[in-house]
N, C-alpha and C positions, 0 to 999 in steps of 0.2 A: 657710128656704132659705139656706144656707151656700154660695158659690161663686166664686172668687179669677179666674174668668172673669165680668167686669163685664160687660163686652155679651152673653154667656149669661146669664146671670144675668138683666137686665132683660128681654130676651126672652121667657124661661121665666115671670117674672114678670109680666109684661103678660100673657101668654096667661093664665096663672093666675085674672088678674084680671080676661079675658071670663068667661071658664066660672066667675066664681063663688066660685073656691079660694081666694084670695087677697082681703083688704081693703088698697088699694092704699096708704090713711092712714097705717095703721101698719105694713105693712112697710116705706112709702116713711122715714117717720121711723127705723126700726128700722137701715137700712143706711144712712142717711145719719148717723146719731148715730154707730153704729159701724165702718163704713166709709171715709165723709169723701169725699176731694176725688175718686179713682179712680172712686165708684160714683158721684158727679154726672157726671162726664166721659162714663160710660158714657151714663148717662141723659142729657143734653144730645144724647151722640152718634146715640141713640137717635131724638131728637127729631128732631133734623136732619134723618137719612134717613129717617124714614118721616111726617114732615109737614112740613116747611119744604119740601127739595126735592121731592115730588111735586107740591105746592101752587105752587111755581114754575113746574115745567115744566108744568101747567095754567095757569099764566095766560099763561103763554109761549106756549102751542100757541093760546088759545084768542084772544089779543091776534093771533097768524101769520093766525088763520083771516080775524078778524075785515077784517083790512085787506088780505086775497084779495077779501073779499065785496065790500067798499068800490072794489075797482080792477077786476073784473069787473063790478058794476052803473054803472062810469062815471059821468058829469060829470050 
């Protein structure tokens, strides 16, 4: 998979590599040899949004609930 859209690119890729299509080893090697700094940046960018920040704002929401519970069941 050839594509100068980096964040399409990882995308496509990822999905590929639920369903199967894809061995994430060597094509992850394959665009980072070839590629370089652009197709990590995707990939980091990738990370970011779909597991750093959701993983925040889970601990976020779950840290809000927790000290609701704490100041509703009082002293």
């Amino acid at each position: 998979m050839y594509c100068e859209d980096y964040d399409f690119a990882v995308n496509l890729g990822i999905l590929a590599g639920k369903r199967d299509f894809l061995h994430y080893d060597q094509w992850l090697k394959e665009r980072i040899r070839g590629v370089g700094t652009p197709f990590i940046k995707a990939l980091v960018h990738y990370v970011n949004e779909n597991v750093i920040v959701p993983c925040r704002e889970y601990i976020i929401k779950n840290s809000i609930s927790r000290e609701l519970l704490k100041m509703s069941a009082g002293p």
